[in-house]
C-alpha positions as CSV (number, residue, x, y, z in Angstrom):
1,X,91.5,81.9,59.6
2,X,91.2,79.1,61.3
3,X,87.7,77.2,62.4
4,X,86.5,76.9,66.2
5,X,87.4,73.5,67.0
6,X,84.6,71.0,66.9
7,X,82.7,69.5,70.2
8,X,80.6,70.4,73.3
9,X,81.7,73.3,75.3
10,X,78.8,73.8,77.5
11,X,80.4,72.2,81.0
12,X,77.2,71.0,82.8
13,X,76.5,69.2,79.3
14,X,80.2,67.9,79.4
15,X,79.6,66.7,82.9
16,X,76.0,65.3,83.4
17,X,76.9,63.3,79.9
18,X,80.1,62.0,79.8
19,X,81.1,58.3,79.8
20,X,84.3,57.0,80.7
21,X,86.4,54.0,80.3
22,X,89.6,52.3,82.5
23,X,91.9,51.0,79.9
24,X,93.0,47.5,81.3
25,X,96.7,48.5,80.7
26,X,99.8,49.6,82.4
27,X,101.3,52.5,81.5
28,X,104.6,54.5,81.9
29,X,106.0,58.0,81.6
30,X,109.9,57.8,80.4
31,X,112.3,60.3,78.5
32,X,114.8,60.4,75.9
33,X,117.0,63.0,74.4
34,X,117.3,60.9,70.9
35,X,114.0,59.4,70.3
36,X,115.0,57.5,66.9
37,X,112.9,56.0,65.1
38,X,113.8,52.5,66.1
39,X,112.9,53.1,69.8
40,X,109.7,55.1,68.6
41,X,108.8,51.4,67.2
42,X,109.9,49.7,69.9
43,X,108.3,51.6,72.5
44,X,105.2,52.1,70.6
45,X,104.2,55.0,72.6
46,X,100.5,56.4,72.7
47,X,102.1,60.1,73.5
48,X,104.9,62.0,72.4
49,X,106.0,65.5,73.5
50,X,109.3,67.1,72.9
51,X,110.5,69.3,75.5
52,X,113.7,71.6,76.1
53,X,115.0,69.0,78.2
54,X,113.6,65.7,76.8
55,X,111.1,63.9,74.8
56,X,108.1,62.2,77.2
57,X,107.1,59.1,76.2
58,X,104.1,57.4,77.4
59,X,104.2,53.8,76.9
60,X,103.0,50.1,78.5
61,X,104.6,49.1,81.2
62,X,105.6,46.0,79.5
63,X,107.2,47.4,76.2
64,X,109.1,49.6,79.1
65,X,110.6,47.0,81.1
66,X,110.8,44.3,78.3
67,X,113.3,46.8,76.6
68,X,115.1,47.9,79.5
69,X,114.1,51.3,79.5
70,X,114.0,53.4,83.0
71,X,110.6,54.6,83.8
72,X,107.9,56.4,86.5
73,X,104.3,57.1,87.2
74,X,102.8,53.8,86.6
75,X,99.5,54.7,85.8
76,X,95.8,53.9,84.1
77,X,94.5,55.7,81.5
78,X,90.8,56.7,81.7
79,X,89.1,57.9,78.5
80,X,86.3,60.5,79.1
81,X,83.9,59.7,75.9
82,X,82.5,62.4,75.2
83,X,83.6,64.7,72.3
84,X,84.9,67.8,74.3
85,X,86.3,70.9,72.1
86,X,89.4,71.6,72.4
87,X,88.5,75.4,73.4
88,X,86.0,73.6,76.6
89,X,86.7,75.8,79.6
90,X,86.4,73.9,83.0
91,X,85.6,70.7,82.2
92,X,89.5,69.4,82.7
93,X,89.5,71.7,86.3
94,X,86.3,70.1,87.3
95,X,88.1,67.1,87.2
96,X,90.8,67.6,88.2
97,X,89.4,69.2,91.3
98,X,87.6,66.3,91.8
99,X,90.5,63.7,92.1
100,X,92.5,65.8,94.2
101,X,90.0,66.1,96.6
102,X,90.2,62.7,97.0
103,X,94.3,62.6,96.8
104,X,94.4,61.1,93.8
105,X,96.5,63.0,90.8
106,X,95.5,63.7,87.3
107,X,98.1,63.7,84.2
108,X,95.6,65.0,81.4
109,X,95.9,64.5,77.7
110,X,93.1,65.7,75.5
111,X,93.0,64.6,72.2
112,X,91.0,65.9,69.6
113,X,88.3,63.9,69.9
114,X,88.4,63.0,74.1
115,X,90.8,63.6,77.0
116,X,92.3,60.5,78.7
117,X,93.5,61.0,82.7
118,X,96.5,58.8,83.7
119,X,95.9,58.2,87.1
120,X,98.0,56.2,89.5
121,X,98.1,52.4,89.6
122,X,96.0,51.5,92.8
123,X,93.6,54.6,92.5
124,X,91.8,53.8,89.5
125,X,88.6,52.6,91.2
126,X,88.7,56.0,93.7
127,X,89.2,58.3,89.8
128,X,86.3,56.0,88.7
129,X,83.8,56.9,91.5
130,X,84.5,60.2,91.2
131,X,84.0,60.8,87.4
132,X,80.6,59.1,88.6
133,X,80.2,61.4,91.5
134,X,80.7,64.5,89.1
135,X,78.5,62.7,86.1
136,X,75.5,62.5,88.6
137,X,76.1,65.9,90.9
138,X,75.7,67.6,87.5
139,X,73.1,65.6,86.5
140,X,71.1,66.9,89.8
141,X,72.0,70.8,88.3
Protein backbone atom coordinates (compact mmCIF):
# COMPACT_ATOMS: atom_id res chain seq x y z
CA UNK A 1 0.00 0.00 0.00
CA UNK A 2 1.39 2.91 -0.86
CA UNK A 3 1.75 6.37 1.36
CA UNK A 4 -0.15 9.73 0.39
CA UNK A 5 2.45 11.62 -1.17
CA UNK A 6 4.05 14.28 1.04
CA UNK A 7 3.25 18.29 0.82
CA UNK A 8 0.46 20.96 1.14
CA UNK A 9 -2.75 20.28 -0.49
CA UNK A 10 -4.82 22.91 0.91
CA UNK A 11 -4.98 25.45 -2.42
CA UNK A 12 -5.55 28.79 -0.72
CA UNK A 13 -2.32 27.74 1.48
CA UNK A 14 -0.61 26.75 -1.93
CA UNK A 15 -1.51 30.08 -3.31
CA UNK A 16 -1.35 32.94 -0.61
CA UNK A 17 2.30 31.15 0.13
CA UNK A 18 4.15 30.18 -2.72
CA UNK A 19 7.37 31.67 -3.98
CA UNK A 20 8.61 31.48 -7.35
CA UNK A 21 11.73 31.80 -9.23
CA UNK A 22 12.62 32.75 -13.27
CA UNK A 23 15.51 30.49 -14.08
CA UNK A 24 17.93 32.86 -16.14
CA UNK A 25 18.08 30.10 -18.86
CA UNK A 26 16.88 29.23 -22.25
CA UNK A 27 15.21 26.29 -22.77
CA UNK A 28 14.02 23.92 -25.55
CA UNK A 29 11.48 21.11 -26.15
CA UNK A 30 13.01 18.57 -28.96
CA UNK A 31 12.34 14.68 -29.71
CA UNK A 32 14.07 11.69 -30.56
CA UNK A 33 13.10 8.12 -31.35
CA UNK A 34 16.73 6.68 -30.09
CA UNK A 35 17.65 8.64 -27.14
CA UNK A 36 21.16 6.88 -26.49
CA UNK A 37 23.00 7.42 -23.98
CA UNK A 38 25.49 9.56 -25.72
CA UNK A 39 23.00 12.21 -26.70
CA UNK A 40 21.25 11.90 -23.11
CA UNK A 41 25.00 13.32 -22.05
CA UNK A 42 25.20 15.56 -24.54
CA UNK A 43 21.97 17.17 -24.30
CA UNK A 44 21.88 17.04 -20.58
CA UNK A 45 18.32 17.37 -20.42
CA UNK A 46 16.34 18.51 -17.17
CA UNK A 47 13.12 16.24 -18.56
CA UNK A 48 12.67 13.12 -20.14
CA UNK A 49 9.37 11.53 -21.24
CA UNK A 50 9.00 8.62 -23.55
CA UNK A 51 6.08 8.66 -25.67
CA UNK A 52 4.44 6.33 -28.51
CA UNK A 53 5.83 8.52 -30.95
CA UNK A 54 8.98 9.95 -29.41
CA UNK A 55 11.06 10.81 -26.43
CA UNK A 56 10.69 14.81 -25.34
CA UNK A 57 13.58 16.29 -24.34
CA UNK A 58 13.73 19.46 -22.53
CA UNK A 59 17.08 20.93 -22.80
CA UNK A 60 19.10 24.58 -22.99
CA UNK A 61 18.87 26.31 -25.78
CA UNK A 62 22.50 26.34 -26.14
CA UNK A 63 23.34 22.44 -25.73
CA UNK A 64 20.37 22.40 -28.56
CA UNK A 65 21.80 24.50 -31.12
CA UNK A 66 25.54 23.89 -30.21
CA UNK A 67 24.77 20.15 -31.18
CA UNK A 68 22.77 20.68 -34.07
CA UNK A 69 19.74 19.40 -32.83
CA UNK A 70 16.14 20.69 -34.22
CA UNK A 71 14.08 22.29 -31.61
CA UNK A 72 10.65 24.41 -30.51
CA UNK A 73 9.05 26.28 -27.71
CA UNK A 74 11.82 28.42 -26.50
CA UNK A 75 10.89 28.94 -23.10
CA UNK A 76 11.69 29.98 -19.26
CA UNK A 77 11.27 27.86 -16.56
CA UNK A 78 9.61 29.15 -13.43
CA UNK A 79 9.95 27.16 -10.16
CA UNK A 80 6.91 27.48 -7.82
CA UNK A 81 8.72 26.88 -4.22
CA UNK A 82 6.57 25.70 -2.38
CA UNK A 83 6.37 21.87 -1.57
CA UNK A 84 3.00 21.01 -3.39
CA UNK A 85 1.76 17.08 -3.05
CA UNK A 86 1.66 15.38 -5.83
CA UNK A 87 -2.22 14.58 -5.13
CA UNK A 88 -2.85 18.89 -4.78
CA UNK A 89 -6.05 19.49 -6.62
CA UNK A 90 -6.34 22.99 -8.38
CA UNK A 91 -3.41 24.57 -7.65
CA UNK A 92 -1.77 23.74 -11.37
CA UNK A 93 -5.58 24.94 -12.85
CA UNK A 94 -5.36 28.10 -10.87
CA UNK A 95 -2.44 28.74 -12.69
CA UNK A 96 -2.89 27.87 -15.51
CA UNK A 97 -6.04 29.79 -15.66
CA UNK A 98 -4.25 32.58 -14.73
CA UNK A 99 -1.63 32.78 -17.60
CA UNK A 100 -4.12 32.21 -20.14
CA UNK A 101 -6.05 34.93 -19.21
CA UNK A 102 -3.38 36.91 -19.91
CA UNK A 103 -2.44 34.86 -23.37
CA UNK A 104 0.37 33.50 -22.16
CA UNK A 105 0.76 29.42 -22.18
CA UNK A 106 1.76 27.07 -19.49
CA UNK A 107 3.82 23.67 -20.07
CA UNK A 108 3.78 22.24 -16.36
CA UNK A 109 6.14 19.83 -14.86
CA UNK A 110 5.70 19.00 -11.20
CA UNK A 111 8.25 17.35 -9.56
CA UNK A 112 8.20 15.81 -6.37
CA UNK A 113 9.12 18.36 -4.53
CA UNK A 114 7.83 21.68 -6.81
CA UNK A 115 6.28 22.28 -10.21
CA UNK A 116 8.29 24.37 -12.73
CA UNK A 117 5.97 26.30 -15.75
CA UNK A 118 7.89 26.73 -19.03
CA UNK A 119 6.51 29.69 -20.33
CA UNK A 120 7.38 31.40 -23.60
CA UNK A 121 10.58 33.51 -24.10
CA UNK A 122 9.30 37.19 -24.04
CA UNK A 123 6.36 36.52 -21.48
CA UNK A 124 8.19 35.66 -18.57
CA UNK A 125 7.71 39.03 -16.85
CA UNK A 126 3.60 38.90 -17.72
CA UNK A 127 3.78 34.69 -15.98
CA UNK A 128 5.71 36.60 -13.13
CA UNK A 129 3.06 39.29 -12.40
CA UNK A 130 0.54 36.94 -12.44
CA UNK A 131 1.98 34.25 -9.98
CA UNK A 132 2.09 37.54 -7.91
CA UNK A 133 -1.39 38.58 -8.73
CA UNK A 134 -2.67 35.06 -7.60
CA UNK A 135 -0.08 34.94 -4.46
CA UNK A 136 -1.78 38.23 -3.21
CA UNK A 137 -5.67 37.73 -4.48
CA UNK A 138 -5.44 34.63 -2.23
CA UNK A 139 -3.66 36.30 0.35
CA UNK A 140 -6.86 38.88 0.52
CA UNK A 141 -9.17 35.29 0.93
Amino acid sequence: MSAPPPGETDLPTLLSTMTFTLSPTTYVYLTTTSPTPALLSKLDPILTFREAEGTTLITTLDLATTHGHEHTYACRMITLEIHSSLAAVGFMAAIAKGLGERGCSANVVSGYFHDHVFVPEGMEGVAMEVLGGLREGAKGV
